[in-house]
C-alpha positions as CSV (number, residue, x, y, z in Angstrom):
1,X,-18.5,47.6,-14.1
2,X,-19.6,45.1,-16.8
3,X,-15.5,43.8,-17.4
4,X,-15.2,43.6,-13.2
5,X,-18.2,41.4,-12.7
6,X,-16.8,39.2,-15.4
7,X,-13.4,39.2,-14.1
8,X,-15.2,38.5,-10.5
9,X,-17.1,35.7,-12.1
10,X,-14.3,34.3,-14.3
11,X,-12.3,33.7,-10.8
12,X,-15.1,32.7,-8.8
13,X,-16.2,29.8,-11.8
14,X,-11.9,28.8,-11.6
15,X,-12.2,28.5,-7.8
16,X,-14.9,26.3,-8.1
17,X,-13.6,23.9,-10.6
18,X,-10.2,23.9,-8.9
19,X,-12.0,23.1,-5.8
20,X,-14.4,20.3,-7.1
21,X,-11.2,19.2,-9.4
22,X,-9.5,18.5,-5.5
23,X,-12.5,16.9,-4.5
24,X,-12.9,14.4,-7.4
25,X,-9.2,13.6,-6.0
26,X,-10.4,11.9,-3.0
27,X,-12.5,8.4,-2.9
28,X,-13.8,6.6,0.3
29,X,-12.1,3.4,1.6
30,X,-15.4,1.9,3.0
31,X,-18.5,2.1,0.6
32,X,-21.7,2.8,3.2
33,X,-21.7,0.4,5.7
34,X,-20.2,-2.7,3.5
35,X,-16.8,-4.2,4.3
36,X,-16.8,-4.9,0.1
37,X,-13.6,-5.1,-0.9
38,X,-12.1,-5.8,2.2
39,X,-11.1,-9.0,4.4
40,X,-10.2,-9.4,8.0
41,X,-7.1,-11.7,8.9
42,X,-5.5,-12.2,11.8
43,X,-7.3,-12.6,15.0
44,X,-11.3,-12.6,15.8
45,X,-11.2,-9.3,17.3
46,X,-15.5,-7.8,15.9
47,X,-15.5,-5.3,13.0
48,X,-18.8,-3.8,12.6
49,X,-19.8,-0.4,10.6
50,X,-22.7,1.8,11.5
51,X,-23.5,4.8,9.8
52,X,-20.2,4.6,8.2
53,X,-18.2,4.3,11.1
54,X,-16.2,1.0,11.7
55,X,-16.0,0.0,15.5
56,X,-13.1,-3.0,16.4
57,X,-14.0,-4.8,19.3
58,X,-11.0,-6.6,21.8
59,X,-11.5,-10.3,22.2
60,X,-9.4,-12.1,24.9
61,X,-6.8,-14.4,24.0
62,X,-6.8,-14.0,20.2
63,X,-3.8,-12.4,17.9
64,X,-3.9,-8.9,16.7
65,X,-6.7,-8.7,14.6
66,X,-6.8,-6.8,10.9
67,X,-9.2,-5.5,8.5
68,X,-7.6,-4.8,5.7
69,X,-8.8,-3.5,2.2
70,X,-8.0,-6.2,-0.7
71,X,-6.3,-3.3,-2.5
72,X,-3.0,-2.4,-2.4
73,X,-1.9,1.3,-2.9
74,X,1.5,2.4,-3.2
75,X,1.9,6.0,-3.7
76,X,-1.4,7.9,-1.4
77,X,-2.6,10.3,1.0
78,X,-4.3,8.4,3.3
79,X,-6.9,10.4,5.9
80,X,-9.6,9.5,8.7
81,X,-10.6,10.0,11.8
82,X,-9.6,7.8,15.1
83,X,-11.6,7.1,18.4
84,X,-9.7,4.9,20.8
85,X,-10.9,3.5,24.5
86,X,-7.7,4.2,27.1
87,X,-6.2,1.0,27.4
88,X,-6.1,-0.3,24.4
89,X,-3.3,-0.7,21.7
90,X,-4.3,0.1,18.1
91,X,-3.1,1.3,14.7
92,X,-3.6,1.4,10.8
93,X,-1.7,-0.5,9.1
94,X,-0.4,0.8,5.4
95,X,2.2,-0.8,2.4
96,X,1.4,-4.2,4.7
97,X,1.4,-7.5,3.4
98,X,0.9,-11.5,4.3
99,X,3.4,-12.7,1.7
100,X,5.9,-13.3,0.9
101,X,7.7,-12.9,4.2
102,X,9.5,-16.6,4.9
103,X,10.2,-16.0,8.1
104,X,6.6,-15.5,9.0
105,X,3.4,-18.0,9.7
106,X,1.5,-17.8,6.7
107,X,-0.9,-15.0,6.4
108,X,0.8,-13.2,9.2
109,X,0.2,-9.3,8.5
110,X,3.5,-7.4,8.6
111,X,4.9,-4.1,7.3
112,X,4.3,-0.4,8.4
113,X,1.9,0.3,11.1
114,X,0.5,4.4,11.9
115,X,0.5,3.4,15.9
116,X,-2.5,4.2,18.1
117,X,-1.0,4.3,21.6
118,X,-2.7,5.3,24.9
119,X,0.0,4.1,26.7
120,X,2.4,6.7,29.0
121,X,4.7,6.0,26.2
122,X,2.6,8.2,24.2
123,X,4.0,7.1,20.6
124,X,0.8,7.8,18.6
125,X,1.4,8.4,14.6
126,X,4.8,6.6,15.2
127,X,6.0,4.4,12.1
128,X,6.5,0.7,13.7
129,X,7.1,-2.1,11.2
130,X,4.5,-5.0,12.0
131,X,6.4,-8.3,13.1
132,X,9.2,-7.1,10.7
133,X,11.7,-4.3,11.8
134,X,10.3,-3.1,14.7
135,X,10.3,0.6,15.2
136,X,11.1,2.9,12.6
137,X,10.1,6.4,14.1
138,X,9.6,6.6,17.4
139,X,7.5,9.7,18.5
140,X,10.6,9.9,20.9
141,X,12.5,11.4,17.9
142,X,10.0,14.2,17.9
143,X,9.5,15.1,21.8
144,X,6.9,17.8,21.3
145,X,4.4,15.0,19.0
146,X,4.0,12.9,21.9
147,X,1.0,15.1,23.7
148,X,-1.3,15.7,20.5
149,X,-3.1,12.5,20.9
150,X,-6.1,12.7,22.6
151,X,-7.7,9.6,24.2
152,X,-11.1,8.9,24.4
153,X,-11.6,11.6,21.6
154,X,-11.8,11.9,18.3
155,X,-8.2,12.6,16.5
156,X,-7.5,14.0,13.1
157,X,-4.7,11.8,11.1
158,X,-2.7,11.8,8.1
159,X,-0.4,9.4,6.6
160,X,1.4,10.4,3.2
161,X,3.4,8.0,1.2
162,X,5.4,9.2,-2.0
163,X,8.2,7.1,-3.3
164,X,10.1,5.9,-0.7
165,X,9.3,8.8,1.8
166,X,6.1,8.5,4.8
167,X,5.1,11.0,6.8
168,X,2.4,11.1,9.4
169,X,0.5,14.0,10.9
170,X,-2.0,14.0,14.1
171,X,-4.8,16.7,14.7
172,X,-2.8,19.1,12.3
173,X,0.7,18.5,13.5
174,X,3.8,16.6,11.7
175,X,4.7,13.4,13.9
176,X,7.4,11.4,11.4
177,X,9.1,11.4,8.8
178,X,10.7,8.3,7.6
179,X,12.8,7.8,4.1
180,X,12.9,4.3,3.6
181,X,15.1,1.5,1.5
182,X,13.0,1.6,-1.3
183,X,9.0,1.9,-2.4
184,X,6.9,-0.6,-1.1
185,X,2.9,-1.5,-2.3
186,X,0.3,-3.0,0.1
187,X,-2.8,-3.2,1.6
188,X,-4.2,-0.3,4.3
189,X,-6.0,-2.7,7.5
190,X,-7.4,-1.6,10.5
191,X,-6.2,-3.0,13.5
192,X,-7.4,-4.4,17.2
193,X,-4.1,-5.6,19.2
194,X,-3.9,-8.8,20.8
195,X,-5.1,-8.3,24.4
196,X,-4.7,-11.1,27.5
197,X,-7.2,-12.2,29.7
198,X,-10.6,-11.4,29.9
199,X,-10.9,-8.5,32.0
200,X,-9.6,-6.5,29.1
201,X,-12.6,-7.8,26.8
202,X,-14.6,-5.5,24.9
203,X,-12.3,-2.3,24.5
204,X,-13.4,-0.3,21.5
205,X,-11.6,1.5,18.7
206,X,-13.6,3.8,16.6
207,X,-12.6,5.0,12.9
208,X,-15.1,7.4,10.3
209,X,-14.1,9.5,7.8
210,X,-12.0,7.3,6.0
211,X,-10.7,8.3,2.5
212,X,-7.8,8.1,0.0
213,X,-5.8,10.4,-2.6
214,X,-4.2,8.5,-5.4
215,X,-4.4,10.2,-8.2
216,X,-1.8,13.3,-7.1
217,X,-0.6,12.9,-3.6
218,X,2.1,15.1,-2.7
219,X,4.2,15.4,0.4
220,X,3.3,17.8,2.2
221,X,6.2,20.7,3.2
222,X,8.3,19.1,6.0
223,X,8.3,21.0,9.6
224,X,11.8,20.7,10.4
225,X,11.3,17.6,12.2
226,X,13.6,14.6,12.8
227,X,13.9,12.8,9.2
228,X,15.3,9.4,9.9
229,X,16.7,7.8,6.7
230,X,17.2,3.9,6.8
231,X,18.3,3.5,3.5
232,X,22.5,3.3,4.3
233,X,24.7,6.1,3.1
234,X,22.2,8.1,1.2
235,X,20.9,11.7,2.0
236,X,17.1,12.5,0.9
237,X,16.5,16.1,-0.6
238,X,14.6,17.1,2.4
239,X,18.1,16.3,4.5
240,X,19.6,18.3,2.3
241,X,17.2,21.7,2.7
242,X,17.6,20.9,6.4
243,X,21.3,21.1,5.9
244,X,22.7,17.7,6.5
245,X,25.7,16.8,5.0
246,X,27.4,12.8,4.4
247,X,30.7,11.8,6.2
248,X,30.9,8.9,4.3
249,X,29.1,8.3,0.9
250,X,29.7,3.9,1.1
251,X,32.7,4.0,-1.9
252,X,35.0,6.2,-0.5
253,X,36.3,7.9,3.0
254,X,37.4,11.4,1.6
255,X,36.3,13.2,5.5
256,X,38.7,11.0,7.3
257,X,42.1,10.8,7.7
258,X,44.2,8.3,9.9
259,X,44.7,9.6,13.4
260,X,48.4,8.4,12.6
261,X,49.3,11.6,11.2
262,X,48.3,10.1,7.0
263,X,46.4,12.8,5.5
264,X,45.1,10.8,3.1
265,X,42.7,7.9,4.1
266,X,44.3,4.2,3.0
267,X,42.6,1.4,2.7
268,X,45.3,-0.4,4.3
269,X,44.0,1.6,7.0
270,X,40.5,0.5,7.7
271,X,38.8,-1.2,4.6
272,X,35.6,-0.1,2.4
273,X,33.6,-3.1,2.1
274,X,30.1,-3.9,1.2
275,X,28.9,-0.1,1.4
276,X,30.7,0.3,5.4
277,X,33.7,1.5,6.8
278,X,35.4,-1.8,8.7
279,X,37.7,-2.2,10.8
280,X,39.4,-5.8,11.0
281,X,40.2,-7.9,14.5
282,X,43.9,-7.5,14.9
283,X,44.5,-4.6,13.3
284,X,46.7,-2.1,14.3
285,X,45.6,0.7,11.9
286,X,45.1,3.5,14.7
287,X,41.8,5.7,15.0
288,X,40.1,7.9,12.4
289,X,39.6,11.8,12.7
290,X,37.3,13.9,10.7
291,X,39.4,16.5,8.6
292,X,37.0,19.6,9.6
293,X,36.4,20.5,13.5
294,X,32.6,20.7,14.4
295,X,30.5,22.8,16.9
296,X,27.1,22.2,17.9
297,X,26.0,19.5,15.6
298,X,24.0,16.3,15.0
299,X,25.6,13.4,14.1
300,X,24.1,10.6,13.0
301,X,25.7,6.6,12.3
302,X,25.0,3.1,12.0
303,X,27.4,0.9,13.4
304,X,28.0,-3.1,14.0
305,X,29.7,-5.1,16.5
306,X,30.7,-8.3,16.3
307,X,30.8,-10.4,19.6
308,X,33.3,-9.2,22.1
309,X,33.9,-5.9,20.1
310,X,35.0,-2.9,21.6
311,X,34.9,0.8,19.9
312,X,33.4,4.3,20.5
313,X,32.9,7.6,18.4
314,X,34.4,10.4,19.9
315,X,33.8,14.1,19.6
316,X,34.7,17.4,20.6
317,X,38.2,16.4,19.9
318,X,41.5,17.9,21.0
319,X,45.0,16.9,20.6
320,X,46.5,17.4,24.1
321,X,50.1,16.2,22.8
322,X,52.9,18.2,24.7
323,X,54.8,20.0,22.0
324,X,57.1,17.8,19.7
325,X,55.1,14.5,21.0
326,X,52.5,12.6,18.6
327,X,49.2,12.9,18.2
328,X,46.9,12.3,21.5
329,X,43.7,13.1,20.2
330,X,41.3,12.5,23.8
331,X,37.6,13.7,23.7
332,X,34.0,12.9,25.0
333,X,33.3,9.3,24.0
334,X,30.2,7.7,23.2
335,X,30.9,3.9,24.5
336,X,30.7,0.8,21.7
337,X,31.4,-2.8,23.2
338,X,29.2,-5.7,23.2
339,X,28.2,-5.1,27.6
340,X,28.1,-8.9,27.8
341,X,31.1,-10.2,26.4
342,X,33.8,-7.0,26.7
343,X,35.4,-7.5,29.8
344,X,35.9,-3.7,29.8
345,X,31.9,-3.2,29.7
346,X,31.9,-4.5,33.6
347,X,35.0,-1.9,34.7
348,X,34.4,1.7,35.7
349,X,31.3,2.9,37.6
350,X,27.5,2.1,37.5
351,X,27.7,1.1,34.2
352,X,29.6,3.6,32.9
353,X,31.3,1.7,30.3
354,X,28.6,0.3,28.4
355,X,27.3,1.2,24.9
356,X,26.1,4.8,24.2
357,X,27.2,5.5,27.3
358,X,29.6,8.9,28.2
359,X,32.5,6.5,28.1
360,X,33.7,6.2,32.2
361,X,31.4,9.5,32.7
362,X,27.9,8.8,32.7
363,X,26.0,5.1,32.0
364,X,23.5,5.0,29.4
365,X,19.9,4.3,30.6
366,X,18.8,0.4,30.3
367,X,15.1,1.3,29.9
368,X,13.8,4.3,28.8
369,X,9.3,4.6,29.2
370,X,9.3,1.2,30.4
371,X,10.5,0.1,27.5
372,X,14.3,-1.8,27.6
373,X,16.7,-0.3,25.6
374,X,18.3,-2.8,22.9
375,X,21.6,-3.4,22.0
376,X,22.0,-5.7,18.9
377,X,25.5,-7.9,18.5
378,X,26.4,-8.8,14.8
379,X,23.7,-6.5,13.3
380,X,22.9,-2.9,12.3
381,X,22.4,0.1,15.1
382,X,21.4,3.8,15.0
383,X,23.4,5.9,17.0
384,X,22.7,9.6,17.5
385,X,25.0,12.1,18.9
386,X,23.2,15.8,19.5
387,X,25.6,18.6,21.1
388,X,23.1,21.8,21.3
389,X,24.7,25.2,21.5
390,X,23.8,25.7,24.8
391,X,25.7,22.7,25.9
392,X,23.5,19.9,26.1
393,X,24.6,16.7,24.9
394,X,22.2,13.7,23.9
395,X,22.8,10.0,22.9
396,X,20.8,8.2,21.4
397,X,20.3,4.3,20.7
398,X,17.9,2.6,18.4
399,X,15.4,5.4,18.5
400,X,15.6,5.7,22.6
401,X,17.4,9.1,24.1
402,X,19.9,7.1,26.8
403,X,22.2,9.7,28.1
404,X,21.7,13.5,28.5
405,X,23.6,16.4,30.3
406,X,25.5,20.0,29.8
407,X,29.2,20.2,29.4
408,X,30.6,22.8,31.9
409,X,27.9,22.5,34.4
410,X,29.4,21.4,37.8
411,X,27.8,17.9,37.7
412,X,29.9,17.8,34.6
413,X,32.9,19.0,36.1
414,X,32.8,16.8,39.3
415,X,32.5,13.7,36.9
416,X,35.4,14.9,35.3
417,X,37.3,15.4,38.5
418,X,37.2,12.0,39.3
419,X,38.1,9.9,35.8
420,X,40.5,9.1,33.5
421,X,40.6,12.8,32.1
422,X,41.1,14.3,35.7
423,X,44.4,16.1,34.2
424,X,43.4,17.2,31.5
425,X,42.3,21.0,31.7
426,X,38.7,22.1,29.6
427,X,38.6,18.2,28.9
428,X,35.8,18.3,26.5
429,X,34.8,22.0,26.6
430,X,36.4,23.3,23.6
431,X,34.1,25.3,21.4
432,X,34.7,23.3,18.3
433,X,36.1,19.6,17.8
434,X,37.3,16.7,15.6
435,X,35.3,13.5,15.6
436,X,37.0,10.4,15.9
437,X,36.2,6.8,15.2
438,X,38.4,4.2,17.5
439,X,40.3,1.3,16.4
440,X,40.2,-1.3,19.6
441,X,42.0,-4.1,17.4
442,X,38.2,-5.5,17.2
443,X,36.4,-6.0,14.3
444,X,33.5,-3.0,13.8
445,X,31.8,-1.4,11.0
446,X,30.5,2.2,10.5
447,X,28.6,3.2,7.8
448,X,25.7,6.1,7.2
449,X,27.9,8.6,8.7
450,X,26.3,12.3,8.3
451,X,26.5,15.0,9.9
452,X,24.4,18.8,9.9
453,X,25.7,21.3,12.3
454,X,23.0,23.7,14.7
């Protein structure tokens, strides 16, 4: 009895220390109701604390309005509490700076941003990049996040940042997970959006709770959510255990082969350069097909048009050459051109050949939650192709979900019926296919080509 009791209290005393070793892990980003240590920039939105909770006030007709700690923290686990009044834009800002940004006023706050968003959008615990790169994560790449924000209550949140890898949690749940280019330091501010006229005056966000984990932050275990990787050509660990794979690594173009019947990519072909797959205006190199045949998969790419470009990734691939004749590799198409310049953009029906749309099928949507779409000539896009196993298709542009529907239903079919691929029996219905990337004699580059099949 005397050996249990001490093996009882041997366990109990280890629990303890463990658990007061976790909490001597933790500090407090506001000291009582000081803002010591921290500064507020920006606009003249009111920060006040009482009984440790920090309430920012709107103020018409001033910017958005920070207050930010004069810390910066790179690696953390970052958690508090949110309260915020319906109608009003927020969010915590973390890794942000002022300097030195040269394309930005001085002292302008940029860099990530956890959003606060009572909006019908509903993008709460987003990742949005703060007068820098815009969105990062939508909450659109993780449907099911967007209903865990509750307004006008208080909200449990989460932000971890290890390396080059963030993820954000509301009330308990996973919302993002973003790898980024590389590790960034700054400051964590508080923020009150810019609001315009007076009638908005006075809206209230409420934070408490507020405190920080430097000292051994950890990731916590991902929950099979979206990861979206900006950094080009890689593939994070936590792809990997989810089962992505790379189509092209930035050096070499081993998947591919030339459409031309070559079963070994050339570089005479389409050219390697600067870390992307290009293909040069005039050229008359032919199309690119994947080596291995896919089913239901993911597929995910950057691309970049140049003005008056015209290309499109293809998939579910078939070769419906009559015996003896070449190649004619024909599949479902998801539309590249620059819509404004590309005569071929203003042919077809409603729109239907316009970028990341189901090429002469279906147009892509121009807005999606009031928000309008963009479509950026001579720079870096994400596209997204998702083909489910029960025959859903998605595509996706720059975060936004733009086309949707099921191959082999009959709204499928009659679309079919009346195009281009009218002749062409169980046009895009094949169980597994080839993806293809199109050579329009334009110049276009591809490059963070990967690939995980469902």
């Amino acid at each position: 009895m005397e050996k249990l009791t001490w093996i009882l209290t041997t366990t109990s005393l280890s629990l303890l220390i463990s658990l007061a070793s976790f909490a001597d892990d933790w500090e407090p980003l506001l000291s009582g109701n000081s803002f010591e240590g921290w500064e507020q920039l920006g606009g003249l939105a009111k920060f006040e604390i009482k009984n440790g909770e920090v309430t920012g006030t709107s103020v018409a007709n001033t910017p958005n309005s920070f207050m930010t700690t004069e810390r910066a923290y790179t690696d953390f686990v970052l958690e508090f509490e949110v309260w915020v009044q319906d109608g009003l834009n927020s969010g915590v800002q973390f890794r942000s700076n002022t300097k030195p940004n040269p394309d930005l006023p001085d002292g302008r706050v940029y860099g990530y941003q956890f959003e606060l968003d009572t909006t019908e959008r509903a993008w709460s615990a987003g990742i949005y990049d703060e007068a820098n790169r815009g969105w990062l994560y939508p909450v659109s790449y993780n449907e099911p996040a967007r209903y865990l924000f509750k307004k006008e209550q208080w909200n449990t949140a989460r932000i971890e940042c290890i390396g080059n890898e963030v993820q954000t949690f509301l009330n308990g749940k996973q919302v993002s997970h973003l790898v980024d280019e590389e590790t960034i330091s700054g400051f964590i501010g508080l923020q009150v959006h810019s609001i315009r006229g007076s009638e908005n005056e006075g809206y209230k966000v409420r934070w408490r709770n507020l405190r920080i984990n430097t000292k051994i932050p950890k990731l916590s275990p991902p929950e099979g959510i979206y990861i979206r990787n900006i950094k080009p050509n890689s593939l994070s660990s936590s792809e990997k255990a989810q089962g992505w794979t790379r189509l092209f690594n930035g050096r070499k173009a081993n998947e591919w082969r030339s459409a031309e019947g070559i079963n070994v990519f050339s570089d005479k072909d389409w050219e390697v350069k600067d870390g992307a797959l290009v293909i040069h205006a005039g050229s008359k190199a032919g199309d690119l097909v994947s080596k291995k045949a896919y089913g239901p998969f993911e597929f995910d790419f950057e691309f970049k048009l140049t003005e008056g470009a015209n290309s499109g990734v293809k998939y579910f691939v078939s070769d419906f050459a009559e015996p003896g004749q070449a190649a004619n590799y024909l599949g479902l198409e998801y539309q590249l051109i620059d819509d404004n310049l590309h005569p071929d953009a203003k042919q077809g029906v409603v729109g239907n050949r316009t970028s990341a749309s189901l090429y002469d099928l279906i147009p892509r949507y121009r807005e999606v939650q009031t928000r309008k779409v963009p479509l950026h000539i001579g720079s870096w896009n994400h596209g997204r192709i998702v083909a489910f196993p029960n025959g859903t298709v998605q595509h996706w542009l720059n975060g936004f979900n733009v086309v949707e529907y099921e191959r082999g239903s009959n709204i499928y079919d009659a679309l079919v019926a009346r195009s281009k691929y009218e002749n062409y029996e169980n046009f895009g219905l094949k169980a597994k296919g080839l993806l293809l990337l199109q050579n329009h004699d334009d110049e276009v580059s591809y490059r963070s080509l990967k690939i995980r099949e469902l």
